[in-house]
FIVEX-122413 format. One record per atom (N, C-alpha, C): x, y, z; residue in three letters. Coordinates in steps of 0.2 Angstrom, whole numbers, plus 5000, padded with zeros to 4 digits. Atoms other than C-alpha are relative to their C-alpha. Example, Ala and Ser with C-alpha at 12.3 -4.5 7.8 and 13.67 -1.06 7.14 Angstrom:
% FIVEX-122413
500449945000ala/506249785039ala/500450065000ala/499649944999ser/506849955036ser/499650055003ser/
***
This chain:
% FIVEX-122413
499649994994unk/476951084939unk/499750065004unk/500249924998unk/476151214953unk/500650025001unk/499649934999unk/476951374959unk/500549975005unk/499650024993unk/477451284976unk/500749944998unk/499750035004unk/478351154965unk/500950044995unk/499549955002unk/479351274954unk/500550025005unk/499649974997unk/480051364968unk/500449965004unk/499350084998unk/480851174975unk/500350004996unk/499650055003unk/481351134962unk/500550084997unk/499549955000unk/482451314960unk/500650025007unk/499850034994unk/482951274977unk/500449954999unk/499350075001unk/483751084972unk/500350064996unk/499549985003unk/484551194958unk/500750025005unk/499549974999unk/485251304968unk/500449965006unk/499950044998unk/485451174981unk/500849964997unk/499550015004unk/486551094969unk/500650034998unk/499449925001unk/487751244964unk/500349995006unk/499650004992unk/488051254983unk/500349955001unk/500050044999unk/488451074983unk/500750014997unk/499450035006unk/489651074968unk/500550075002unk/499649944999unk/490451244975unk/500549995008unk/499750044994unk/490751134992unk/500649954996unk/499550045005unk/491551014979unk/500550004998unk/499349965004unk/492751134972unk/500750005007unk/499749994995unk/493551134990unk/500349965002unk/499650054996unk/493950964996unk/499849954993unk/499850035004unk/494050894978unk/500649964998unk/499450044998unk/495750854979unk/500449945005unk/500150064997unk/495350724991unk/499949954997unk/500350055003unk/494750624980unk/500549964992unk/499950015008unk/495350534962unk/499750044996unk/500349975004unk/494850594947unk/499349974998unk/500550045000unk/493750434945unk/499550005004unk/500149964993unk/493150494964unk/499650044998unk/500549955001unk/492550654958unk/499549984994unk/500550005008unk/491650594942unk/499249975003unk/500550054998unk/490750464953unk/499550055007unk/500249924995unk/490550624968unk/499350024997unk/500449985002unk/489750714957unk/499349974997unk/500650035002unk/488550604949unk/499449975006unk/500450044997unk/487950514964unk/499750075004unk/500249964999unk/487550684970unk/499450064998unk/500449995002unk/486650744956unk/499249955000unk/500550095000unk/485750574955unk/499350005008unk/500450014995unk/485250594973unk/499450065001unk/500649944999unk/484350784972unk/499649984994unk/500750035003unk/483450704960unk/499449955003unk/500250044996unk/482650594973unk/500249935001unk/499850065003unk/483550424969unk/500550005006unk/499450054994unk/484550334985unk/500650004993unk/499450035001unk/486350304980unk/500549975004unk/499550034997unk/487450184987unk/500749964998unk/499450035003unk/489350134984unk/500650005004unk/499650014996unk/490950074989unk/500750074998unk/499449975002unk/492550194989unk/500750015005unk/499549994995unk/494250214997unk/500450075001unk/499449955001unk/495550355002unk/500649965002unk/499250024997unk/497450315006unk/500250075005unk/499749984995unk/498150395021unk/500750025001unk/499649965000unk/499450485024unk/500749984999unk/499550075001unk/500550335028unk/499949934998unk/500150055006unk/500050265013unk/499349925003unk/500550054999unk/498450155022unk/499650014996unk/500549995002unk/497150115015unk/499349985004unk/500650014993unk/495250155024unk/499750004993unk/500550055004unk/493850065014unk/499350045003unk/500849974994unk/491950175018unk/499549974994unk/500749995003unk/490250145011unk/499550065000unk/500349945000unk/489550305004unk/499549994998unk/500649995000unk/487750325006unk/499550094999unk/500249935000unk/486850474999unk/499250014999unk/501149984997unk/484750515003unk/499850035001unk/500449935001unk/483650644996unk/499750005006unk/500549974996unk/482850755009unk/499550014998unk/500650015003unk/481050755002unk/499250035006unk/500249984997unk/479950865010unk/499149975000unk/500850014997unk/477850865014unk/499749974991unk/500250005007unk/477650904994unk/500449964995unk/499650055006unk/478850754989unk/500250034997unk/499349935004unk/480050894982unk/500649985003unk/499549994998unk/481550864985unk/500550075001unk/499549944998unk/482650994996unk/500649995002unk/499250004998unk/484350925001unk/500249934999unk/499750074998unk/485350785004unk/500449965004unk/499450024992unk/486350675018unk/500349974997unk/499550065002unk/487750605014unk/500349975006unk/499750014994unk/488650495026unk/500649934996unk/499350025000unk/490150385025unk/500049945007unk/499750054995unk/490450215037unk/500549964997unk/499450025000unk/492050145039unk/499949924998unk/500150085003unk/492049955030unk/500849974999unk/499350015004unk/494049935029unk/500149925002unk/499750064999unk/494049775039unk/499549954997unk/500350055003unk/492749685031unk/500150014991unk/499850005006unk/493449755015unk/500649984997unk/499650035001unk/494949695018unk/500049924998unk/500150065001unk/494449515020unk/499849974996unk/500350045009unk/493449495004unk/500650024996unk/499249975006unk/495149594994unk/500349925002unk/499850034999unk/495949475003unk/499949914996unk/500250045000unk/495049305000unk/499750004994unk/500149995006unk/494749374983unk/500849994997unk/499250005000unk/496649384981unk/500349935001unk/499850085002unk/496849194986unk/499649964996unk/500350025006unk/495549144974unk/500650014995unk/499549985006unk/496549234960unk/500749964999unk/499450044999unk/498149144968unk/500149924998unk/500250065003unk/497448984964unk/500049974996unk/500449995009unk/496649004948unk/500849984999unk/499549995005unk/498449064944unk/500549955001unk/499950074998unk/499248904952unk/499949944997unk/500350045003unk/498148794944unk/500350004995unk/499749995008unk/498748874928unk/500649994997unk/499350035003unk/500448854930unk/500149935002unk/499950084997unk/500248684936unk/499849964993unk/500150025007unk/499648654919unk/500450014993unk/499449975004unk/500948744909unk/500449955001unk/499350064999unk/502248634919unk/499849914998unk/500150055002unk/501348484915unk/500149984993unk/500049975009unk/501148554895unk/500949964998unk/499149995003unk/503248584896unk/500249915003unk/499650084999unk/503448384904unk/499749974995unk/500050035008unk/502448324891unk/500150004994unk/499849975005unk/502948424877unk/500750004997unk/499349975001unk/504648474880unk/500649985002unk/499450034998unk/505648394891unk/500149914998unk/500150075003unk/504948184886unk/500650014994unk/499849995005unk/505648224869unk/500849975001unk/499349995002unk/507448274872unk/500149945006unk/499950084996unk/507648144887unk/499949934995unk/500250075003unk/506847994876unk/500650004993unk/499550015006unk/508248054862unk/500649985004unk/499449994996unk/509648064876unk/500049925000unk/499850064998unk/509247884882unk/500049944995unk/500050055007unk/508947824863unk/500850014998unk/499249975002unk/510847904859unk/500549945004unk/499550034993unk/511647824876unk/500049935001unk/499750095002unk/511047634873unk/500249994995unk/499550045006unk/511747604857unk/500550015003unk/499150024997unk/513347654867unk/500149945004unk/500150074995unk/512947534880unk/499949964998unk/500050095005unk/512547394868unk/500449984996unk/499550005004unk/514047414860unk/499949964994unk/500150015006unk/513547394846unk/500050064993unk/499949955005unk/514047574837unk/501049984998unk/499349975004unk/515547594825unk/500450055003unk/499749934997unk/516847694830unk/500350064996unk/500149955006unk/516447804814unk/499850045004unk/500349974999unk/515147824821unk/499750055008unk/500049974994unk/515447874839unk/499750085002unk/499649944998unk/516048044838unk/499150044998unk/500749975002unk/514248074828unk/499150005006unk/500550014994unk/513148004844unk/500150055006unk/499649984994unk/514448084857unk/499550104998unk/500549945005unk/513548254845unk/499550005002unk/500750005002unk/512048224844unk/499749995010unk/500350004993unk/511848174864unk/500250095002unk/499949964998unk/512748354868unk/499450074996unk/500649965004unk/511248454856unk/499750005005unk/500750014996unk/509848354866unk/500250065005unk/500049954995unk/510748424881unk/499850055003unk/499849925000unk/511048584877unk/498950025002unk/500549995002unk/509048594871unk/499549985009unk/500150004994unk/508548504887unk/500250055006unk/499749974991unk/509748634900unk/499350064996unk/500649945002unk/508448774888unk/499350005003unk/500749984996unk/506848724896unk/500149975003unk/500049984991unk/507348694914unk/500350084999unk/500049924997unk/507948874912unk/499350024997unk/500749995000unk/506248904904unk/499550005006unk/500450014992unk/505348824921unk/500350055004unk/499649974997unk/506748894929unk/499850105004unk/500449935002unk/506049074924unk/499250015002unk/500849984998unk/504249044927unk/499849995006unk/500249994994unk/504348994943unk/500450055005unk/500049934994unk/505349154949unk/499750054999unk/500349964999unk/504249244943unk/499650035005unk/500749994992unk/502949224959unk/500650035003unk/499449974997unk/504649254968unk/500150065002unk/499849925001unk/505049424959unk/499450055001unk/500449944998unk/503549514964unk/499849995007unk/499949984993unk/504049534981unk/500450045000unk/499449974999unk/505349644974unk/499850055004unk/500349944996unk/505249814982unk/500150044993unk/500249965007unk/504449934970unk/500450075001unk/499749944999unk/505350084965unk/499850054993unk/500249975005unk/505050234951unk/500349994996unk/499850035006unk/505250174934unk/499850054993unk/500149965005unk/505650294920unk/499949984994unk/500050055005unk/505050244905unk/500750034994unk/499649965006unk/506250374893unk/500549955002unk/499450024998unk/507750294904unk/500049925000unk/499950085001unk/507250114903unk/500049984992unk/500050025007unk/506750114883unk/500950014999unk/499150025002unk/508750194884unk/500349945000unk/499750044998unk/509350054891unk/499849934995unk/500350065005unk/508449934881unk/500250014992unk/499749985007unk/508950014864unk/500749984998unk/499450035001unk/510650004868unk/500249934999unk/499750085000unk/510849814872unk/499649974994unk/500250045007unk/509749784856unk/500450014994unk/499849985006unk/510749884846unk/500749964998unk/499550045000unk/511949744851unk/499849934996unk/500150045001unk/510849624846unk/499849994993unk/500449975007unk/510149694828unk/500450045000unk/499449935002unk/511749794824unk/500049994991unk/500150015006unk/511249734806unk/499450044996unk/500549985002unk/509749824807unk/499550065002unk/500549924998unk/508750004807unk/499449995001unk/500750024996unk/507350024818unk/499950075002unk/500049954998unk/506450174821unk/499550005005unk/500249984994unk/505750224840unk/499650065002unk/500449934998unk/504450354842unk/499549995007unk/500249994993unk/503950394860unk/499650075002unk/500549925000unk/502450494867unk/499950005007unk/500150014994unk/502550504887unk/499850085004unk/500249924998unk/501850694889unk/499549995006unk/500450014997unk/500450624899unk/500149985006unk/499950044995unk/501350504910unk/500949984998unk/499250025001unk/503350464910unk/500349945004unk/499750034995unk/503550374924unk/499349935004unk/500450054996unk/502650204937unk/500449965004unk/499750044995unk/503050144954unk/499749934999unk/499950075001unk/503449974951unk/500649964999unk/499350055001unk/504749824948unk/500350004994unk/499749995005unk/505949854938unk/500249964996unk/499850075003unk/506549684933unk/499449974994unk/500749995002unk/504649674928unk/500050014994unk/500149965005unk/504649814917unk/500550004994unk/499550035006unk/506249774908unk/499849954996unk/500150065005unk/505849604903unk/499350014996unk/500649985003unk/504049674897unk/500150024994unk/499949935004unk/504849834888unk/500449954994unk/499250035004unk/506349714881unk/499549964993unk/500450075004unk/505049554873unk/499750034997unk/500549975005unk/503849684864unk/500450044997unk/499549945004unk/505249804858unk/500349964997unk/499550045003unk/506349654852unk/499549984995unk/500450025006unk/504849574843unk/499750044994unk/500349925005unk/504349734834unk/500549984995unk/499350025007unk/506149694827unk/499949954994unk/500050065004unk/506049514824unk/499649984994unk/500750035004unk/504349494817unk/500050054994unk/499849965004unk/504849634805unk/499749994992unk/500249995009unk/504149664785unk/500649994997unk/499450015005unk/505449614772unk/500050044997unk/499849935000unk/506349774768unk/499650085002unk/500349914997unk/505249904777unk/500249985006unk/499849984992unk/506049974791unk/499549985005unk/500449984992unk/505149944809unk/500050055005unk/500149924995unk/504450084817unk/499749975005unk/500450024993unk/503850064835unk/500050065004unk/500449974996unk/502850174844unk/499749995006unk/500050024994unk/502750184861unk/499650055003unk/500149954999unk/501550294870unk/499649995008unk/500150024995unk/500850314888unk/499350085002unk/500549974995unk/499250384898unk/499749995004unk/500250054992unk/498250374912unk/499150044999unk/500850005001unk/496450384914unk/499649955006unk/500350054996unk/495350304929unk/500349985004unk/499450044997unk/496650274939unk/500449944997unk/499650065000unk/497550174929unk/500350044995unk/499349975007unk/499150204917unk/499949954994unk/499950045007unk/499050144900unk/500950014995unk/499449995002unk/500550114890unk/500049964992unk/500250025005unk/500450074871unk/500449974994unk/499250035003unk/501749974860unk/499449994991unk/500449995008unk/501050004840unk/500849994996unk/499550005005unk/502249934827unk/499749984994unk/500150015005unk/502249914808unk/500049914997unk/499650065002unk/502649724807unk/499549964996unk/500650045004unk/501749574799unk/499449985003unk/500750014999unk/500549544811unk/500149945002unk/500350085000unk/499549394816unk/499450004998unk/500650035002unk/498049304811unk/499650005009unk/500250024992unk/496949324830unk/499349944997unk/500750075001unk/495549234821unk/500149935001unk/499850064999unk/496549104819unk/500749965005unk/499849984992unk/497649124834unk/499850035006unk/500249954996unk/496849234843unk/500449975008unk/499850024994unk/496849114859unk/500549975003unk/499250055000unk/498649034857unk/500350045001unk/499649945000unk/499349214858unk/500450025006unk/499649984994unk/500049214876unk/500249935001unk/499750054996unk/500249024876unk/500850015001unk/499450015000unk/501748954880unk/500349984996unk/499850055004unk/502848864867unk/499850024992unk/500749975004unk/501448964854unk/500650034996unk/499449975007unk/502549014836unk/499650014996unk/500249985007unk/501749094823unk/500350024994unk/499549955004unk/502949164811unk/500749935002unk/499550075000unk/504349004809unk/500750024997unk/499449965004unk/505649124799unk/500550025002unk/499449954996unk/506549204812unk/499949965007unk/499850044995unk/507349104828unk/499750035007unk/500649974993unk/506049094845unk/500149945001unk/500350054994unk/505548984859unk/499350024999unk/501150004996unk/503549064859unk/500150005009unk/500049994994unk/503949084876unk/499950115004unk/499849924998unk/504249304876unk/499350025002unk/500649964999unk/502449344875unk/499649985007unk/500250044990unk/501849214891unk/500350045005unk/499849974995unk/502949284900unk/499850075003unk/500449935000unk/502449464895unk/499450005004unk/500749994999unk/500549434899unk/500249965008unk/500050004991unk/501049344918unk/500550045003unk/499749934996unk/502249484922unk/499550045000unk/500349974999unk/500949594918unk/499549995005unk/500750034997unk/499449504927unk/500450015009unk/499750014994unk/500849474942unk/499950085004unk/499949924999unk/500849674942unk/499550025002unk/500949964998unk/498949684943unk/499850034994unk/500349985002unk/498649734928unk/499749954993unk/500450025007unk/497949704909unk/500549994993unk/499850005007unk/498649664891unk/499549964995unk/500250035006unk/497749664875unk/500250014993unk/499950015006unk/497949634857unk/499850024995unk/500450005005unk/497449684841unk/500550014994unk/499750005006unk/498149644824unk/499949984995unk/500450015008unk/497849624806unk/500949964998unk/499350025005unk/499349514794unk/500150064997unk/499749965006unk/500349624782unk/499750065003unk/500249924999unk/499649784793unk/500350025007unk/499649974993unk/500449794813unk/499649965005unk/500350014997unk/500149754828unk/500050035008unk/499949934993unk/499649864845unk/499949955004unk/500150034994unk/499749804861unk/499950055007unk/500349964992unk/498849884877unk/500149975005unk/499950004991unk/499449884894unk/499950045004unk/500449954993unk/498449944909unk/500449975007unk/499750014994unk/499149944925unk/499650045005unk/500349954996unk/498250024942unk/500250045004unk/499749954996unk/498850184950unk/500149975008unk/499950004993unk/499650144965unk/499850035006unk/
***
């Protein structure tokens, strides 16, 4: 490297120093996810290397502006790099339109999906208890039952019933879910909502000790729907119960952080587990029962995983038999 070389490239340094001392100043504009990418596309650039990328701010009254930030070494006579341009063009309306038209896609998909579900629960679930109801109701009408027997059909028709009125409230459920996420979002405490959910279990499992370790130093709280976050909190905290080890207490831990603009939220119990190898993909269906010991629909976890998705965010899985099972939920910073 000559002499004239060195002295650039002590220049980009210091160049850089100045850059990242500007940084220090209007840092607080940005995310944290923001500054990591700031800084790198900035290093990136005094090294002679174009960078281009998309990023947003929010506004004071809560808008969102969408820019395309471009950043391009200065590069003098000796191809040395001595500065850099940044610039910024405003892209919100054409960024909108793709979010948008990306967001009816999504809409679709998730349309299709339940149109498939609802097809599942008429082939599955509702045929059944109907074909018993109308198997039950003709022998009455063909008079040809005993009136031993009566009072035994008169039974057995008000079962099906019952079991039929259970998955129209199931549909019932699935389809207020698109509903429910119009609700108007509000701050959701997690310490005050696990209370709430502890007490009405401890009505449910009043037979049974359960031990609750919480770690929200990080994050305690997320603006969001509350009805949401209950039925979420309720279905993974209940099942840590049900799905329980034979005579070991259930411990469940609960912990939360944030990271990349997004919150995490972590639900770790001791229980028995699943098999994912051999479940893996049946784990959010609908209907889906692994464990036959203790009384379920397979309906709680579906739920969980399209309240989540409804929310925007993420849930995944990991679990071993006879060793626990965690459950991770990402959500994005509003």
């Amino acid at each position: 490297m000559n002499t004239f070389a060195k002295e650039q490239l002590a220049i980009k340094i210091d160049i850089g120093q100045n850059a990242m001392e500007m940084f220090e100043t209007v840092k607080d504009f940005f995310s944290l996810k923001q500054q990591t990418e700031l800084i790198n596309s900035i290093n990136t650039t005094l090294l002679g290397e174009d960078v281009n990328y998309e990023l947003y701010f929010k506004s004071i009254d809560d808008n969102i502006k969408w820019y395309n930030a471009r950043f391009q070494p200065v590069i003098n006579e000796e191809n040395c790099t001595i500065g850099a341009i940044i610039s910024l063009r405003d892209i919100t309306i054409r960024k909108n339109l793709e979010l948008e038209a990306t967001k009816i896609k999504e809409d679709l998909i998730i349309r299709n999906h339940d149109l498939e579900q609802f097809a599942y629960i008429v082939s599955h679930n509702l045929r059944a208890p109907v074909a018993s109801i109308l198997g039950l109701t003709s022998l009455l009408t063909d008079g040809i039952v005993a009136e031993t027997e009566m009072m035994e059909i008169i039974t057995g028709v008000q079962e099906t019933s019952y079991k039929l009125d259970e998955v129209i409230k199931d549909i019932n459920n699935i389809i207020s879910l698109n509903k429910d996420v119009s609700e108007k979002r509000e701050l959701i405490s997690f310490p005050k909502l696990i209370n709430e959910i502890v007490f009405s279990l401890n009505n449910s499992f009043d037979s049974i000790k359960f031990s609750l370790i919480t770690n929200f130093k990080q994050n305690e709280s997320i603006n969001s729907i509350r009805s949401y976050f209950h039925s979420i909190f309720y279905n993974l905290i209940s099942n840590s119960i049900k799905y329980r080890k034979v005579n070991i207490e259930p411990i469940i831990e609960i912990s939360s952080m944030v990271s990349d603009d997004n919150i995490y939220i972590v639900f770790k119990y001791n229980g028995i587990g699943i098999n994912l190898n051999k479940n893996g993909r049946k784990i959010f269906g609908l209907y889906n029962r692994f464990h036959n010991h203790v009384e379920g629909k397979g309906i709680g976890l579906f739920m969980v995983k399209k309240q989540v998705e409804l929310l925007g965010g993420c849930i995944e899985i990991s679990s071993e038999e006879n060793i626990g099972t965690i459950f991770k939920l990402s959500f994005p910073i509003n």
